[in-house]
N, C-alpha and C positions, 0 to 999 in steps of 0.2 A: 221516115221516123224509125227508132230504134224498133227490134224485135228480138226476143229471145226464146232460144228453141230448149224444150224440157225433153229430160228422157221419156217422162210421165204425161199421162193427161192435168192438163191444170184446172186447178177447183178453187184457188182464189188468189186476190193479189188485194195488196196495200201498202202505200205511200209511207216511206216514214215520216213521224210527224217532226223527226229532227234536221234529216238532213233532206235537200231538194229532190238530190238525185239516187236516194237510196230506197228499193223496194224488195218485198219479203214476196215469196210466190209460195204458196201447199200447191202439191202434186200428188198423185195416187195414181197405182199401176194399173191398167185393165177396168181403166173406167170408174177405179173404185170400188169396183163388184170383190174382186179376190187379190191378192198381191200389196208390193210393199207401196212406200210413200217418199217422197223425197221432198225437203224444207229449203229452196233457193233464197238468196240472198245478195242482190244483183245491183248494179251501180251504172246509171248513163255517166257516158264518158266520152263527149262529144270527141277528147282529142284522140280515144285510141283507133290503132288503124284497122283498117279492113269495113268491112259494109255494116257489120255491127257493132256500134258503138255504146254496145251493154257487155258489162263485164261482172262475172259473178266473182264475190268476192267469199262465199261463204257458202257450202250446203251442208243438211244432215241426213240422213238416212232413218227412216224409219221402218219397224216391220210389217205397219198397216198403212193406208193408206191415208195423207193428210187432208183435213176437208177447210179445216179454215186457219188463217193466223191471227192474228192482231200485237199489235206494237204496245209497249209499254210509252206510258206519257209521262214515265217519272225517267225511267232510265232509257239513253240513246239505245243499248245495248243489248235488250232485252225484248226476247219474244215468246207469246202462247203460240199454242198448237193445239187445235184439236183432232182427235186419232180416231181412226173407225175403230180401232178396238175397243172405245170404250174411256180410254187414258187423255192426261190434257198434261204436253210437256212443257216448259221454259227453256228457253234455250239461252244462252249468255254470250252474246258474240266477242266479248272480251276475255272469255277465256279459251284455252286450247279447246279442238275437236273432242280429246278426251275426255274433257269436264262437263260435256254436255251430253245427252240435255242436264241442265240443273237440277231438276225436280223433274219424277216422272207423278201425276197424281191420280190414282186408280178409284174411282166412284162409280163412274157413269156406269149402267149395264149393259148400255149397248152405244151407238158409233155416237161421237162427237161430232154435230153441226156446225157452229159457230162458238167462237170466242172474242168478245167485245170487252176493253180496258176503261175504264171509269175515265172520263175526260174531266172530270171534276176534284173528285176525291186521288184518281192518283196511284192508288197501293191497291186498288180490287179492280177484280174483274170478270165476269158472269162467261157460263157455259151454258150451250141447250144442245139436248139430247134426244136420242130418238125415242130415251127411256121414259119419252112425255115429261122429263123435268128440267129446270133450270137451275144451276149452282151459282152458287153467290160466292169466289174465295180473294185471297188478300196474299201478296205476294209473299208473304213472311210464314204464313202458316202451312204445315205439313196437310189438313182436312178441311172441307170444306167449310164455310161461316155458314150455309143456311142453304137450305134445298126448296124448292119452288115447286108445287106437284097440285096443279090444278087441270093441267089439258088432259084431254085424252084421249089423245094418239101424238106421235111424234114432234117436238118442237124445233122448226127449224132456224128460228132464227130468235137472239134476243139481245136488247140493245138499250144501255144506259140514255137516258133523257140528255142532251148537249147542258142543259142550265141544275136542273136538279139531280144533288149528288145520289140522291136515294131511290131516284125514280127508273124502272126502265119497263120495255116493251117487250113481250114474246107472241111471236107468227109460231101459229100448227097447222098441223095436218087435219085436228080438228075442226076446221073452217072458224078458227077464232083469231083476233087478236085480243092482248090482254095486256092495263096495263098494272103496274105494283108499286106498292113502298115497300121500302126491307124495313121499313118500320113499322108495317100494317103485318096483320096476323095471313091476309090470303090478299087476292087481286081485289085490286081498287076498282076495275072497270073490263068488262067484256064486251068487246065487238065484234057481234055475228057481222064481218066485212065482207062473205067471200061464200059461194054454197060450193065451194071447190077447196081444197087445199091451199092455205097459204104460204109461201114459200119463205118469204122474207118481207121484212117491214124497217123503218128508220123514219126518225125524229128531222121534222126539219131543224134548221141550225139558227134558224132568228129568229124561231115563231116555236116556243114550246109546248104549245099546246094541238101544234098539226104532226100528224104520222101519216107514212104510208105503206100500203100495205101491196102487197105483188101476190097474185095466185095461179094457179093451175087455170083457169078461167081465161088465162090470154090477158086480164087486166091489171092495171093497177089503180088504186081509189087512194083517195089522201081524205084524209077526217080532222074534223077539230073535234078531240074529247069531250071540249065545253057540250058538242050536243050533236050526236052520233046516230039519231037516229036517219041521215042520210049522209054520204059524201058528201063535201063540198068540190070535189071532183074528179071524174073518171076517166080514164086512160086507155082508150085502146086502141091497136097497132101493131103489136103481138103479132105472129100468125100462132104460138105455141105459147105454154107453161114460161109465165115469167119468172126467172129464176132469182132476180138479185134487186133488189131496187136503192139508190144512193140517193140522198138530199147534197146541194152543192155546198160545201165551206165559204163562198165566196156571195152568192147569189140566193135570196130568198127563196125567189117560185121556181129554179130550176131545179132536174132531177136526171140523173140517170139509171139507164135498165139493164139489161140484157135478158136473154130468152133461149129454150129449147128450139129457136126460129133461129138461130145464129146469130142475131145482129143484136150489135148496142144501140138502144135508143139515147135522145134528150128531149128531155119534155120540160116548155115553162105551162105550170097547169095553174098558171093565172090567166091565162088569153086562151081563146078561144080555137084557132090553132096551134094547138097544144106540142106537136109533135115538132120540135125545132132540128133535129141532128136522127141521123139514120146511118149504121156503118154497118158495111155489112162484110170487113174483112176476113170473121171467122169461117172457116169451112167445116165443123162443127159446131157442137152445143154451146153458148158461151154462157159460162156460170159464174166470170167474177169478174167485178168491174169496181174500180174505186177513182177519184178525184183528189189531187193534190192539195193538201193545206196550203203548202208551201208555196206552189206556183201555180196562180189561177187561169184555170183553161186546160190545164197538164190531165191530162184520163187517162188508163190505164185498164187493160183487160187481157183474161185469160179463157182458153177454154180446152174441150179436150181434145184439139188440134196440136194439141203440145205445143204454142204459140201464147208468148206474152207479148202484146204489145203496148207502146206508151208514145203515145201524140196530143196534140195542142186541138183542140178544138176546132173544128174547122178544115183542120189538111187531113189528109187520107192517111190513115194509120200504116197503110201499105206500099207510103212512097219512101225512095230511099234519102 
């Protein structure tokens, strides 16, 4: 299956939600610790020749290191960025290299975690920061619409609800997750999930009312909000800090992980053997993994092996 080699350590990757075989990769130099970033923009191309059959059609350079992207759901074209400096850029792959990025937008105080696009509404898109807070902005505006500052300690991850355009979820360091209305004055709901670091969390895609949440603890727990005072279930297999955790586009109870263990998991955490899928082709950390809208079965992951790979569920990421 395809593979693509980065100058950088890779720190995430995602599907476009336009075309099949189109994928964005963030990179950061030196692990992320000091140095620049670089934004890939890559294409399976089953016909071209040679052993890799991914062709980058696009990168940018940056002067810190990139930790997350995400795709716009309005425009094919268009990508966030978030910068360990602090900055969250757009980029416009419709325009020349020199028009980009589009927007640089300076708020955050310190590194940009993630950036997740409203799958609903369309034109906003939320950031989280290590600066313990969450932004709320809209592709058209120069400042931020609304800042989020309840954790406290770093938020790593925060993610629009799939059905409600107003709801989303943030994972900290604080051992919380939380979730919001941007029409509520603070968080709707706190869940002590985790007596560890939370790393990342995400909404399943058919059942809006379950989340789950990834820790430092090695696990991962999924919760129905309706009533949280227990998981409805726990996930472990881990040997290290789970870093990423993904609900399927296609599949209710399925999920995927990855870990400071190297490997991607898949987990259906409706049966009782939970653990369905184990890969263990990174030879470092793996910190980003996403699932195809577009093509069910299609995963995709990176780490800071300077390797992306993208295979079908089931074959070996590392065959050719």
């Amino acid at each position: 299956m395809p593979v693509f080699k980065t100058p950088f350590n890779g720190y995430s990757v995602k599907f476009s939600p336009f075309y099949e075989s189109r994928l964005a990769v963030a990179t950061s130099q030196n692990f992320g610790i000091l140095g620049n970033g670089r934004l890939h923009v890559i294409d399976l191309s089953p016909a071209a020749p040679g052993p890799t059959p991914i062709t980058e059609l696009v990168s940018f350079d940056t002067a810190d290191g990139v930790y997350d992207v995400a795709w716009s759901e309005s425009h094919d074209s268009l990508l966030v960025a978030a910068i360990a400096d602090g900055s969250v850029k757009l980029y416009d792959l419709a325009l020349p290299p020199t028009s980009n990025p589009l927007r640089s937008l300076h708020e955050h105080t310190r590194e940009v975690s993630s950036a997740d696009y409203n799958p609903t509404r369309r034109d906003s898109f939320l950031t989280a920061s290590w600066d313990d807070t969450v932004k709320l902005w809209t592709v058209d505006r120069p400042a931020s619409v609304r800042t989020f500052k309840e954790h406290a300690y770093c938020v790593y991850s925060a993610v629009w609800n799939p059905r409600h355009a107003d709801v989303f979820a943030s994972a900290s360091g604080d051992c919380t997750a939380r979730v919001w209305d941007v029409r509520e004055p603070g968080s709707t709901m706190i869940i002590p999930a985790h007596e560890f670091e939370i790393l990342s969390c995400d909404w399943n895609k058919y059942d809006d009312c379950v989340i789950a949440t990834a820790s430092v603890d090695k696990s991962i727990k999924v919760w129905d909000v309706r009533s949280i005072r227990a998981p409805i279930s726990v996930l472990n297999g881990h040997g290290y800090a789970v870093r990423k955790v993904k609900f399927s586009p296609h599949r209710q109870s399925l999920m995927m992980s990855c870990s400071y263990d190297m490997s991607v998991c898949l987990w259906d955490y409706m049966v009782e053997d939970a653990l369905v899928g184990r890969y263990d082709h990174h030879s470092e950390f793996a910190v980003g993994i996403d699932m195809s809208v577009l093509v069910e079965g299609l995963l995709a992951s990176t780490g800071w092996d300077e390797l992306v790979y993208v295979w079908q569920h089931g074959t070996d990421p590392r065959a050719p």
